[in-house]
C-alpha positions in Angstrom: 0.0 0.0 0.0 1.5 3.7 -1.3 1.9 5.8 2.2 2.9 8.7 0.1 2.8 9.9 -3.4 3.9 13.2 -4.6 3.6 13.7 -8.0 4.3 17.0 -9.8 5.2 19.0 -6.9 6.2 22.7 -7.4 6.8 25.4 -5.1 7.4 29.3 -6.2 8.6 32.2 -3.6 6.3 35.0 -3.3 8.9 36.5 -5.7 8.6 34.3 -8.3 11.7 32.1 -7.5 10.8 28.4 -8.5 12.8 25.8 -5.5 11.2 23.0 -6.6 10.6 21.5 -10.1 7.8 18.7 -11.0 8.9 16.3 -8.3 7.8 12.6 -8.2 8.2 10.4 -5.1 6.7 7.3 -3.3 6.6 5.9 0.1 5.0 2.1 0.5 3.8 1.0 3.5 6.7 -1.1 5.5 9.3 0.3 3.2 12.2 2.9 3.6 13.2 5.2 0.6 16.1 7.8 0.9 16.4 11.3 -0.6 20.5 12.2 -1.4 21.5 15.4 -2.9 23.9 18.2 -2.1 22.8 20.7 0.3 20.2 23.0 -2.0 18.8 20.6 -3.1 15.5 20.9 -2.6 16.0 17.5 0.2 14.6 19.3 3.1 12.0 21.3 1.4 10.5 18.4 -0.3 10.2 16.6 3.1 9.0 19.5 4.5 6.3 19.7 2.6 4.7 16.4 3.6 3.6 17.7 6.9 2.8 21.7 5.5 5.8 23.1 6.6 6.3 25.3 3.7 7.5 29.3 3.4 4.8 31.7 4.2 2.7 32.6 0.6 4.7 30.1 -1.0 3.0 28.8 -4.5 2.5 25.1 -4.8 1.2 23.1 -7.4 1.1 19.7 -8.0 -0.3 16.9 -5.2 1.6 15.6 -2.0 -1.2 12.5 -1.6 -0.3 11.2 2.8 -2.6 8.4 3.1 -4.7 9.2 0.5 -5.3 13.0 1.8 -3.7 16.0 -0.3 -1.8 17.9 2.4 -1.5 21.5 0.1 -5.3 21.3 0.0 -5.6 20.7 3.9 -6.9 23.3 6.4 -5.0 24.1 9.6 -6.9 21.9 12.0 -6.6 18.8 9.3 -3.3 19.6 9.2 -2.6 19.4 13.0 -4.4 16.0 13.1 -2.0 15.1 10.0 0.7 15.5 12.4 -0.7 14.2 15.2 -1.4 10.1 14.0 -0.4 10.2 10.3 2.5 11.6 9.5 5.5 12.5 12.1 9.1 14.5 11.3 12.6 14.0 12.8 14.7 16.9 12.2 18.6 17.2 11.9 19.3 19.2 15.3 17.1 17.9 18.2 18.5 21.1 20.1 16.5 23.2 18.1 12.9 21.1 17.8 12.8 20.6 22.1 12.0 23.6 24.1 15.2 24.1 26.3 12.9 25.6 29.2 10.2 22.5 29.4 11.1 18.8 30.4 12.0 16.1 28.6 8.5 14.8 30.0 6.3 17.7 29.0 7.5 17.3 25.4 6.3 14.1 25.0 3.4 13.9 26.5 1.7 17.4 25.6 0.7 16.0 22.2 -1.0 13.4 23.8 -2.7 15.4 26.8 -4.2 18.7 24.9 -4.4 17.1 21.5 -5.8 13.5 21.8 -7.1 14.2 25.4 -5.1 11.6 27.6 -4.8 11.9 31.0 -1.5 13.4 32.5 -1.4 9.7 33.7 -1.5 7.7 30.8 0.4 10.0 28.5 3.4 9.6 31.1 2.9 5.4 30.6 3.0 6.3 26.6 5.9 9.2 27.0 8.0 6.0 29.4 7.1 3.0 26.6 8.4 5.3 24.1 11.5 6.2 25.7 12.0 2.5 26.1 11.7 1.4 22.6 14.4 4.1 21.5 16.6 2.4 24.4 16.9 5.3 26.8 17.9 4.1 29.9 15.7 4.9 33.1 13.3 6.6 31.1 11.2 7.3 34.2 14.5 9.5 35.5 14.7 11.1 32.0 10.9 12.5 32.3 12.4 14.9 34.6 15.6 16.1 33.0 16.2 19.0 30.5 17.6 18.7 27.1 20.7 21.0 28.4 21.1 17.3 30.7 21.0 14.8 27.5 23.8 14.4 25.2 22.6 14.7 21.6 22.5 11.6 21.0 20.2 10.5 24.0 18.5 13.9 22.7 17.9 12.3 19.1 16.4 9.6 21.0 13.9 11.8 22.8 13.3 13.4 19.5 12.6 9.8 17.8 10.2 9.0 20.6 8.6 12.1 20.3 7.9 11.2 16.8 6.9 8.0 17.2 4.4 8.6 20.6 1.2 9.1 17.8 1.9 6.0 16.5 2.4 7.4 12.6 2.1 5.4 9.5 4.7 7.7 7.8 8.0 8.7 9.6 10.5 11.7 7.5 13.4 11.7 9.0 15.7 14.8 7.8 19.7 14.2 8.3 19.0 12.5 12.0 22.3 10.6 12.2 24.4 13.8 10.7 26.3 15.0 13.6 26.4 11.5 15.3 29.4 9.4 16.3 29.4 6.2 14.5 28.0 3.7 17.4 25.3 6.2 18.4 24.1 6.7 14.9 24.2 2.3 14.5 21.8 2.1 17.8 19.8 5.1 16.4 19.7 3.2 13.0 18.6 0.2 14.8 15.8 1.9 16.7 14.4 2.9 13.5 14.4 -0.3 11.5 12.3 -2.3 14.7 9.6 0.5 14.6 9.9 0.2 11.1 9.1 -3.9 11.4 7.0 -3.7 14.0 4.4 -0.9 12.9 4.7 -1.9 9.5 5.4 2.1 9.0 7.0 3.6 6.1 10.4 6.1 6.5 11.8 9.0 4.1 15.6 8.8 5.1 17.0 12.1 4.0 20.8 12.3 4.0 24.0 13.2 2.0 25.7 10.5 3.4 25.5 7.9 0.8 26.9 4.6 2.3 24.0 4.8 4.8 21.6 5.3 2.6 22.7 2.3 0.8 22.7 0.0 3.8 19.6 1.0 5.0 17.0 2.1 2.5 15.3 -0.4 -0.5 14.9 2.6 -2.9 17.3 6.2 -3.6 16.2 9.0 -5.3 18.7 11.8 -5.8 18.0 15.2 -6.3 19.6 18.5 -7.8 18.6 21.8 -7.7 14.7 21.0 -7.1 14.6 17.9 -9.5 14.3 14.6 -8.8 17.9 13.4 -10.9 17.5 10.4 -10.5 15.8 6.9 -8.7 15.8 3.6 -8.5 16.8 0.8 -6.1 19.5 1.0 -4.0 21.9 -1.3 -6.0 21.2 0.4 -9.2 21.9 3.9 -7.9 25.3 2.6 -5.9 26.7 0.0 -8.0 25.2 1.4 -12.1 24.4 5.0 -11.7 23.2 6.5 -14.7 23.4 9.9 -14.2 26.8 11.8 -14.4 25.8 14.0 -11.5 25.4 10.7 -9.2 28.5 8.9 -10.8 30.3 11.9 -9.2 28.1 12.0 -5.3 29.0 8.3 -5.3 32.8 8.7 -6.4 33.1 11.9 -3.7 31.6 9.5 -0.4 34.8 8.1 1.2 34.9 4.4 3.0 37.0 3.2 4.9 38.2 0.0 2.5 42.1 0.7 2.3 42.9 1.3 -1.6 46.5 2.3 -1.4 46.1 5.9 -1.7 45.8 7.0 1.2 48.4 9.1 3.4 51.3 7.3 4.6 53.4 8.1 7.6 56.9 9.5 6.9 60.2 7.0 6.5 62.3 9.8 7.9 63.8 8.6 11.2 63.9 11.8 12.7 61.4 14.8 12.5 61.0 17.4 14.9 57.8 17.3 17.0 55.1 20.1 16.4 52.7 19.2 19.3 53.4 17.1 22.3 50.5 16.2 25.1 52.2 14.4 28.0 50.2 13.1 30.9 46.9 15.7 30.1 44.0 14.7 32.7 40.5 17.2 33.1 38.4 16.0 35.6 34.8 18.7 35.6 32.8 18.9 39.0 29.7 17.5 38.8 27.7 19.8 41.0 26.1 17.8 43.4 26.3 14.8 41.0 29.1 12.5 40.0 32.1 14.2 38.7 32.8 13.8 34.7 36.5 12.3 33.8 37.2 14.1 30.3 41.0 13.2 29.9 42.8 10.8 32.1 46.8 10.9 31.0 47.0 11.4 27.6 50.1 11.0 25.9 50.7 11.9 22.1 52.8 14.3 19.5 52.3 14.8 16.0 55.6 15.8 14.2 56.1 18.0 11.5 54.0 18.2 8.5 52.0 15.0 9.9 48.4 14.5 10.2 47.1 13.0 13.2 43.8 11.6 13.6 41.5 11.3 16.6 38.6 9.5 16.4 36.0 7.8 19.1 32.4 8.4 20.0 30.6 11.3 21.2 31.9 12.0 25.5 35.4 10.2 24.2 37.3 13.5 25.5 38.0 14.4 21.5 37.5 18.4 21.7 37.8 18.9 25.6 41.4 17.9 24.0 41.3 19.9 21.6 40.4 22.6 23.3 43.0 22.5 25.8 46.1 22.2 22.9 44.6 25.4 21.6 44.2 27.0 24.8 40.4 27.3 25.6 40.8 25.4 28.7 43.3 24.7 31.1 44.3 20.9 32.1 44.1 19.6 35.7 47.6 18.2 35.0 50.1 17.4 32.6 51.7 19.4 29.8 50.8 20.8 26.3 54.3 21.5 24.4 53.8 23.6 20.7 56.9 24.0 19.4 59.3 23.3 22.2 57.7 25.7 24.5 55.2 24.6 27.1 51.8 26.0 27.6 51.2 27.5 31.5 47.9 28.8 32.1 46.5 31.4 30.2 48.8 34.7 29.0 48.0 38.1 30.4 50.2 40.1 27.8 48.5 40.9 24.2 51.4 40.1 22.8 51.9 36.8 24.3 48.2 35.3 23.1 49.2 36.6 19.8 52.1 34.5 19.8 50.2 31.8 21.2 47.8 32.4 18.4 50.2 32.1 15.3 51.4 28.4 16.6 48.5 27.5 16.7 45.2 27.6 15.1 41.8 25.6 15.5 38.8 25.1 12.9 35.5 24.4 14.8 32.4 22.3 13.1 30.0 25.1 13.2 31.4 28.0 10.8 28.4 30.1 11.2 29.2 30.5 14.7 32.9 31.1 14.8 32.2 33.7 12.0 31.1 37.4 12.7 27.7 37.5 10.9 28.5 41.0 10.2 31.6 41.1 8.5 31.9 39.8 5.0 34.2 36.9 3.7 37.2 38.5 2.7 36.7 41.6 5.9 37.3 38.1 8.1 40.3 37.0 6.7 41.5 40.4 6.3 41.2 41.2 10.2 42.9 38.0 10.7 45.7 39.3 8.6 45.5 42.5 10.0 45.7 41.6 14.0 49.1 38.8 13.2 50.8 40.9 10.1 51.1 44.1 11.5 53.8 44.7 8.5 51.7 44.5 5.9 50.1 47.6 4.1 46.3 47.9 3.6 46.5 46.6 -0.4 49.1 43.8 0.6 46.5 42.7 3.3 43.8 42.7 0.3 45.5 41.0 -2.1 46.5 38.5 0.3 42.9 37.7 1.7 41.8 37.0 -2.2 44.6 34.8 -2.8 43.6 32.4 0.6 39.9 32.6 -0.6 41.1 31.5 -4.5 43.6 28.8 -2.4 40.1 27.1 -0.6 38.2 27.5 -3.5 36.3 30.3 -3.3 35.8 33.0 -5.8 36.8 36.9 -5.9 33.1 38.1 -6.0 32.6 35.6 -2.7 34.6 37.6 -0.9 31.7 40.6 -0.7 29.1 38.0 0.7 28.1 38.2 4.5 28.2 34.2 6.0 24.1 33.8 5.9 24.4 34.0 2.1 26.8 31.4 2.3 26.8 27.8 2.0 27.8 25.4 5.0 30.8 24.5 2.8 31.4 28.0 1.6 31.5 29.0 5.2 33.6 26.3 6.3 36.3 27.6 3.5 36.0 31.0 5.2 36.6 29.4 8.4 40.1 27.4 6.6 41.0 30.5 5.0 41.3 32.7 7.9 42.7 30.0 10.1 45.7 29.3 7.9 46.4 33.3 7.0 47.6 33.2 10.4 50.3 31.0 9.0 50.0 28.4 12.5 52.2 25.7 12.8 49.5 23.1 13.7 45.8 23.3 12.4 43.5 21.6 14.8 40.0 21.0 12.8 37.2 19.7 15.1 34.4 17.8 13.4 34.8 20.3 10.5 33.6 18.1 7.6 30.5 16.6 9.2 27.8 18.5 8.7 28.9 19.0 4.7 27.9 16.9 1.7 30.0 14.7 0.6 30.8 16.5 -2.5 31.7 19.5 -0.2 33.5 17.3 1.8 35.8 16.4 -0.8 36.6 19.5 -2.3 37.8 20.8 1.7 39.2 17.9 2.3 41.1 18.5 -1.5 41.7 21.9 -0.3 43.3 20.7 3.0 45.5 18.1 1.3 46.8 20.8 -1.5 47.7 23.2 1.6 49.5 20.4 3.6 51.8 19.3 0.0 52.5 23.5 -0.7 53.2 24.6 3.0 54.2 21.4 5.2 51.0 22.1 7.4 51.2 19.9 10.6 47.4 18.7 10.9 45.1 17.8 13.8 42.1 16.0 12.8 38.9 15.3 14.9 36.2 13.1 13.4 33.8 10.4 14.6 34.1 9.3 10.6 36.7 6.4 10.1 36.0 7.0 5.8 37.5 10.6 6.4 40.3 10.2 8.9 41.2 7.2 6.4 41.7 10.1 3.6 43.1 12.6 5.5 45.3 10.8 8.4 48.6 9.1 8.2 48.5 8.0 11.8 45.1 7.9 14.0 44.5 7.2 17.7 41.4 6.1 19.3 39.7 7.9 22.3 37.0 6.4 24.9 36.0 7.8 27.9 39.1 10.0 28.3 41.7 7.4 27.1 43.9 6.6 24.7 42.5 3.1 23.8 44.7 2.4 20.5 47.0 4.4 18.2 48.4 3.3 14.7 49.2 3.7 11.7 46.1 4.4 9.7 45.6 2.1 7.7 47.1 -0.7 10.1 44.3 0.3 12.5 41.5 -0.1 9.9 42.6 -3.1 8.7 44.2 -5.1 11.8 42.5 -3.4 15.2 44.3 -4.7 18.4 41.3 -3.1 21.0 37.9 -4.5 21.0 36.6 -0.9 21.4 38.4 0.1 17.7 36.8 -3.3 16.2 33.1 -2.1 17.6 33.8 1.7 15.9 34.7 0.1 12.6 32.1 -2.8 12.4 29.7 0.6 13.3 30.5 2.3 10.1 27.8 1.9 7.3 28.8 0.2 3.9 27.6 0.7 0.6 29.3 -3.2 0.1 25.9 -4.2 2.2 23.9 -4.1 -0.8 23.1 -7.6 -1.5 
């Protein structure tokens, strides 16, 4: 039985801007169909529009048929019970769909209290059952908590439930795994497919990361600027794509199968050490709870020109370490060495967190954030220039700032754009840009590829590699995916729970894992090679 059936589906701005072009697309019931595409494409909006989510005096044409009910025709209150029992949504950042200032509790069960009229009583049974089936431990404590007191992915969890409390025969699921580490996003994954089974519900996957959608979903379509490119079933679309548009999404995803071109570690016997870490422990108070062990004595150096890679799930102590190489936060003990000198506390004297600036310099996985939203592209990387090359004159500091931009890919007339009229990739290059005008001797990049497509993925991760040949850039690299250390890293070390479990070379730790904890992370990762 067809859950959902778009079929012609357009959608105009009030301006006259078309986003989305004639699009065709089927749910069955039991089934789970994925939507891939660069970011733009028109993923999120189509999804979006199952439920009525769609811009204020937009234009649509066309039919979006949700069992059997056309949802542009729908009035507000169908619309709501649409939502309510038919048709439920699971959006990218759980952060920004739960109230931070109501419980975990009140979100789950005010659905079924005001709108379906349960009692506070038996909506708290349905919130706990819920909570249960998406694997939350104690869910009774977690009625009570606040989504500052989850991790994100216990909050994706919450989110799931949340989604799932109606009981809906159709579940769209926009980029939920994105940001997650690769054992989270597994149990997630898993959470999914017995709902699936056991409600005989259908799922929209939307993702850019195509190896999941090849081991989960029965049926890809791939779309491009508003248009359905391309569908079929997932073999066809992963091993025999037809399009050239797809031939290139598919040859851009990394995996984590060694092919032989990957970095390899230096045969030089001796190279001078960039970074060392010796002993670093951070232990944070737990405020009338248990305290929280980030780091316990970790030990590691990456020499000159190397990349390092650190990789383990989500709590692993990954950017509490970073953080404290770059100087954000201050260890409990041990020693952070850059260049022969070691790090003590945090400089008073401008000119001494300037120094510490130009050694070294870290990329964080939000751009938008770590970018002033008022100044424009190149004005960023020219301030960077400005505050660390006092010597250079006003058109040197110009001209300089349009080569960086050209260096990561980005054109001339990009450099007059403000960051909201940005891509998440253009961004990110903004965010590389400025980072290396400072000229640092290590680069410490946290998570900054995750949240791009993979196409945008590649063309940083090109970007980064071209920089490391040309300047001997000694590279930092944090990442909960194995498929883009693998590309990036010639040595990697594993993290859990504050540790150091493992460290290798790269490839020798993908292919012949000593620690059970580095054999669960890789047996985690999704593979396209599951298509039967």
């Amino acid at each position: 039985m067809t859950l959902l059936e778009i079929s012609g589906l357009t959608l105009d701005l009030p301006g006259g801007e078309r986003l989305l072009h004639g699009i065709d697309l089927s749910v069955n019931e039991g089934e789970t169909v994925a939507l891939v595409g660069e970011s733009g494409s028109g993923k999120s909006l189509t999804a979006q529009s199952i439920l009525g989510l769609l811009p204020a005096r937009s234009v649509v044409t066309g039919t979006v048929l949700v069992d059997g009910h056309n949802v542009p025709t729908m009035s507000s209150k169908e619309l709501l019970g649409l939502r309510r029992s038919t048709a439920a949504m699971v959006f990218q950042d759980p952060r920004a769909g739960i109230n931070p200032m109501r419980t975990i509790g009140d979100h789950l069960t005010e659905a079924l209290r005001l709108g379906e009229g349960w009692s506070a009583g038996r909506a708290r049974e349905r919130a706990i059952e819920m909570l249960a089936a998406v694997q939350m431990p104690r869910p009774e404590e977690h009625l009570r908590q606040y989504p500052h007191e989850l991790s994100g992915g216990m909050l994706q969890r919450v989110m799931i439930a949340g989604a799932l409390v109606g009981s809906p025969r159709l579940l769209v699921c926009d980029e939920p795994t994105t940001a997650l580490d690769v054992t989270t996003q597994a149990q997630i994954l898993q959470v999914l497919i017995e709902q699936r089974q056991a409600r005989s519900m259908g799922m929209l996957f939307i993702t850019h990361d195509l190896n999941l959608a090849a081991s989960l979903c029965e049926r890809v379509y791939v779309m491009r600027d508003g248009r359905v490119e391309e569908e079929g079933s997932a073999r066809q679309i992963f091993r025999h794509p037809a399009t050239a548009y797809t031939r290139r999404l598919v040859a851009a995803t990394p995996t984590i199968e060694i092919t032989g071109d990957e970095p390899r570690a230096s045969t030089e016997l001796v190279r001078q050490p960039v970074l060392q870490v010796r002993d670093l422990a951070k232990t944070y108070p737990g405020r009338g709870r248990e305290s929280v062990r980030a780091l316990a004595n970790v030990t590691l150096e990456i020499a000159a020109g190397e990349a390092l890679g650190i990789v383990g799930e989500s709590g692993s102590g990954k950017s509490t370490l970073a953080r404290m190489i770059v100087g954000l936060e201050l260890p409990d003990f041990g020693k952070v060495i850059i260049d022969d000198q070691e790090r003590h506390g945090r400089p008073r004297r401008r000119a001494d967190r300037l120094d510490r600036a130009r050694k070294v310099q870290m990329v964080f996985q939000d751009p938008y954030l770590s970018l002033d939203p008022r100044m424009t592209a190149g004005e960023a990387v020219e301030d960077a220039l400005r505050l660390h090359h006092p010597e250079l004159r006003r058109p040197d500091i110009c001209s300089r700032a349009l080569t960086l931009l050209d260096n990561v890919g980005l054109a001339s007339t990009q450099a007059e754009a403000l960051p909201r009229t940005l891509s998440g990739g253009q961004r990110q290059r903004v965010a590389i840009a400025r980072a290396l005008a400072i000229e640092p001797s290590l680069l410490v990049m946290d998570e900054a590829t995750s949240a791009l497509d993979v196409s945008v993925q590649a063309q940083v991760l090109e970007v980064i590699s071209e920089i490391r040949r040309e300047r001997g850039l000694t590279l930092l690299f944090i990442s909960h995916d194995l498929a883009v250390v693998r590309t990036v890293c010639e040595r990697s070390v594993v993290m859990r729970e504050g540790e150091v479990v493992e460290s290798a070379t790269t490839a020798d730790l993908l292919t012949n894992p000593q620690h059970e904890y580095t054999r669960l992370l890789i047996d985690s990762v999704p593979r396209a090679a599951a298509i039967a």
